[in-house]
Each structure stands twice: as C-alpha cells, then as structure tokens.
C-alpha positions, 0 to 999 in steps of 0.5 A: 478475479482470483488471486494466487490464493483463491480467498478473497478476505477482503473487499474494497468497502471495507478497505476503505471504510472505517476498520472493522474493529470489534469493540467489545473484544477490545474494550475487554482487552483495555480493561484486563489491562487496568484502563478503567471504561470512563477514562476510555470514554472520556478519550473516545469523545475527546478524538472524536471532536478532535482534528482527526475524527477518530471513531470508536473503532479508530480508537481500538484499531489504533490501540489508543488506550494503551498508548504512552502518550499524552492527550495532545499526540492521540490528536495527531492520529487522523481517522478515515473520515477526516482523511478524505476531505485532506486529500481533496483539499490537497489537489485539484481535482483534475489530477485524480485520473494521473494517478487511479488510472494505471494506464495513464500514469504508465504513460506519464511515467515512461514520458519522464524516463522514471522506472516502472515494471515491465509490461508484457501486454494490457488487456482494457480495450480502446487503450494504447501504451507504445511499450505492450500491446492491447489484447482483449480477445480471450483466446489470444490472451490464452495464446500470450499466456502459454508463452514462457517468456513472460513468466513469471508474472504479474496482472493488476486491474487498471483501475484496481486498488488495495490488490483486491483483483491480482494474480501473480503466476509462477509459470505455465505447464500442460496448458494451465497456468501455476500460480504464487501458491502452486495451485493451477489454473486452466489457460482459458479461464485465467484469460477470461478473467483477464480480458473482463472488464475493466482490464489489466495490466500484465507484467514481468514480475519483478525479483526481490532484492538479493539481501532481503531474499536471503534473510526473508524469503523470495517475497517482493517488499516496497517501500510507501512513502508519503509525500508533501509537495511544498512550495519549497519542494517535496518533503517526504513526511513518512515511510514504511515498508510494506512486507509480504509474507507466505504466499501471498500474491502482494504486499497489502496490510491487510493480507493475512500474515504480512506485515509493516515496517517504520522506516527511519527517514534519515538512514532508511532503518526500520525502527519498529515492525506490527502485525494485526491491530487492536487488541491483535497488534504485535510488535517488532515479531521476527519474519514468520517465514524464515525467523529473522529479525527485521528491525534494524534492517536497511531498506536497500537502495534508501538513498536513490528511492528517496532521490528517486521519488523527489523527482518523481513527486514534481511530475504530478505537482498537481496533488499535493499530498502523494503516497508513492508505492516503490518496489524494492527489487534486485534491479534497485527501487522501482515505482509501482503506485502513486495515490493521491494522498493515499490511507494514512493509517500504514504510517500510523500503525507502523510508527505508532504515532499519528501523522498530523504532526505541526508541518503536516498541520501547515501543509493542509493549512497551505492547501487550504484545508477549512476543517479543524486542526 
C-alpha cells in the first residue's frame, strides 16, 4: 500500500524487533567522547542480565554510554525482548482482538459513547459497523472516492500497526486522488489498494488543534499515554507526545523527521523533545518546519485527555498494561488507538529515562509477571 509519500522506510520486523543500531558508528561515537570500551563492555553485560534484557544495540540505541545516570537507572530501561513477556503476563490473552482488530475496538468504543474519528466507509468484508458501510467492490470504492464530501481523509488497515499501510489524501480532482504530499494517484488504483485485503478503515481526517497549527504547522500530533490498570484504578505511568512533521502521512517515530515529546503528567508540559537515536539522538531542537520551540508547550486539552482516557482504561479492564494513542484535534482529545501494552521505548527515548521504575515493578509483580526484576 502506498502512503502519502510513495517510500516505504520501514517494515514491521524491524519495527518490532530489535533496533537496527549500527554498533561500530556508535561505538566510535562513545569513544570520541572519552568512554573508555571496557567501561562499555562491563555495562553491555551488566543490562543484559539485567531485569530489562537490553542488547548491545538497545544499549546505543538508548545512548546509554553518555547517560548521567547511576547503574541502578540504566536497569530501569526495558529492552524489546523482556517488553513481550510484560505485556502478556498483563492480560489475558482473550482480550488481544479488542484492541489489534480496529473494527472491533470501534465498535467497543462507539457501545461506550467515547470519541473516535469519523468513519466514511470499511472496506474488510463480511464486517459490519452501524456507523459506515462496508464496501469491498473497487469500482464502488472508486465511486466513494470521487465524492468530495469525504475529504480529506484518512485509511488505515484494520488490522495495520506502526502506519506501515496508510494513506492520507487531500482531495480529489480529474479523476485522481491528491494525496498529503501533492502527488496524485488515479482514482482506480487508490481503490484497489483499498479493497485488498485485509481491509481498511476509511475516515474523515481530523484537523489539528487551532494552537498547535498556528505555531507548528497544519500537521496531526497525539498524545501516547501509557496506562496501568491497578486494583485501585487506572494509574497513568507516562506520556508523550507523537509530532508529525513535513509531509508525513502520520505521527510514528520512526517517520523521517518526526519527532517525540515528554510530557510532564501533572500540568500536560513537554520537558524534553528528541529526534534520531543513538549517536543520531537530539535534544530539545525547535520544530524543523516552522522554527518554534516546542518545549514548554502545553498539550491541549491535557486535563480532559487524561480524564478521558481513565474512563477509557476501565472498558478494556482486560489488559492491564494499556498505551493509548489520542489525537489532539480542533475538536478536543480524540482516541485513536489502544495497544495492548504497546512499545515502550517512545517513553524511554522521550524522557530519557526508563520506565521500570518501583510502581511499574509492582505492577508486573501484581500481574504475575515470573521474570527478573
């Protein structure tokens, strides 16, 4: 599936393995820096027998080596390989589909009144919303397509992650499709691409809020939160915002140019802002397409997104460790996503710190979590 920019960068293996560091251009970066190579070693080993499993290449990818933090913080970091087995022990297993399939998870959310973006039409067939009808044949979609109305917009594969398989569009002309970046695409081949399986969600593509339009540019941001469902009640343990930038069709890290902001729980602030990791990582640079500065800025709307998503938290009580993606728009906070237990390392990039901190510990403790911390 094409996306707005015609490049695929990326792919899901690579996403959701363990970052592609390269180790030698970093390990001559530590070095240059004074770091001397059995110091390095020693903590290489050290994280990973540690309670997060770092590799070599987690070690870098989190600039570890130029880190001013005591041993026992570098424990807090969680690498990809103990990430998987503290998601799984934080649920049931059962509850996997109520988040990975779209679909339903748009259904749960419209059953308890809380806000998703608009559907214009699904496209996975033998599915049903109330909301958009299913359409599968390509020249009906076409016809859908060359309605007006329903720009812009934005389709996202039902069961897609990481926005590997999107496409966000501007508007149609002459029989083609114009796409986020001004290219174009013929009406036909944009529904075909559509109706492939397994299907899309088409929506109305929402409108970034008024303040951080005027001083970022017309790009979507959310917010990811991540939250832990205690027996006292959701506790949200971190968040960050999710910056897009240029042209691209949506806000994933890993999207050349995009960035990610901290963001400070109590007052909605962002602290700290990187793009790039590794030997690559900066810090708190001003928005490359309009100059601003983004730290300090207040995430709009922080106080009802965070109400917003404790209630949200207690319809899929199920998994216990939720990230919950929410779209900062000019209509207020909008979800987007829930993933169960979702990547950690946004948080840990973000902040720089990792997030296995002592109520984090407790938490996989209370799930029953059998590995080391």
């Amino acid at each position: 599936m094409s996306h707005s920019t015609n490049v695929r960068t990326a792919s899901y293996s690579q996403l959701a393995g363990i970052p592609n560091v390269d180790l030698s251009e970093n390990l001559r970066a530590a070095l240059a820096a004074g770091k001397r190579a059995t110091g390095i070693a020693a903590e290489v080993l050290a994280l990973r027998a540690g309670p997060g499993k770092l590799t070599p290449q987690e070690y870098f990818y989190y600039r570890l080596w130029d880190a001013p933090q005591e041993g026992a913080d570098k424990q807090r970091f969680v690498g990809k390989i103990a990430q998987h087995p503290m998601h799984v022990a934080a649920g049931a297993r059962e509850w996997f589909a109520a988040s990975a399939d779209k679909i339903l998870f748009q259904s749960i959310m419209d059953g308890a009144g809380l806000r998703t973006p608009e559907l214009t039409a699904i496209t996975q067939a033998g599915r049903y919303l109330p909301t958009a009808p299913t359409i599968t044949d390509p020249a009906a979609l076409a016809d859908k397509l060359r309605d007006p109305s329903i720009y812009p917009l934005f389709a996202k594969q039902v069961a897609g992650k990481y926005s590997l398989s999107v496409l966000s569009a501007d508007g149609f002309d002459s029989d083609e499709v114009i796409l986020l970046d001004g290219t174009r695409q013929d009406v036909a081949d944009v529904a075909v691409l559509l109706a492939d399986r397994p299907g899309f969600l088409i929506q109305h593509r929402l409108a970034p809020a008024p303040d951080l339009a005027a001083r970022f540019g017309p790009r979507l941001w959310s917010a990811r939160l991540l939250v832990l469902v205690t027996p006292s009640g959701p506790v949200i343990h971190r968040a960050v915002a999710k910056i897009a930038t240029g042209t691209n069709p949506a806000d994933n890290y890993w999207r050349p140019g995009n960035r990610l902001g901290a963001i400070d729980l109590p007052s909605g602030h962002i602290t700290r802002v990187v793009h790039g990791a590794g030997a690559d990582l900066v810090v708190d640079a001003p928005h490359p397409d309009t100059g601003a500065a983004i730290v300090g800025t207040t995430v709009p709307g922080w106080q009802d997104l965070t109400d917003m998503v404790r209630t949200a938290s207690q319809v899929f009580a199920g998994i216990r460790t939720q990230s919950w993606d929410i779209a900062l728009t000019a209509d207020g906070p909008v979800f987007l996503e829930l993933n169960y237990g979702g990547d950690l390392n946004l948080h840990q990039l973000a902040h720089g710190a990792g997030v296995l901190d002592e109520p984090y510990r407790e938490h996989l403790r209370r799930c029953g979590y059998r590995g080391k911390l």
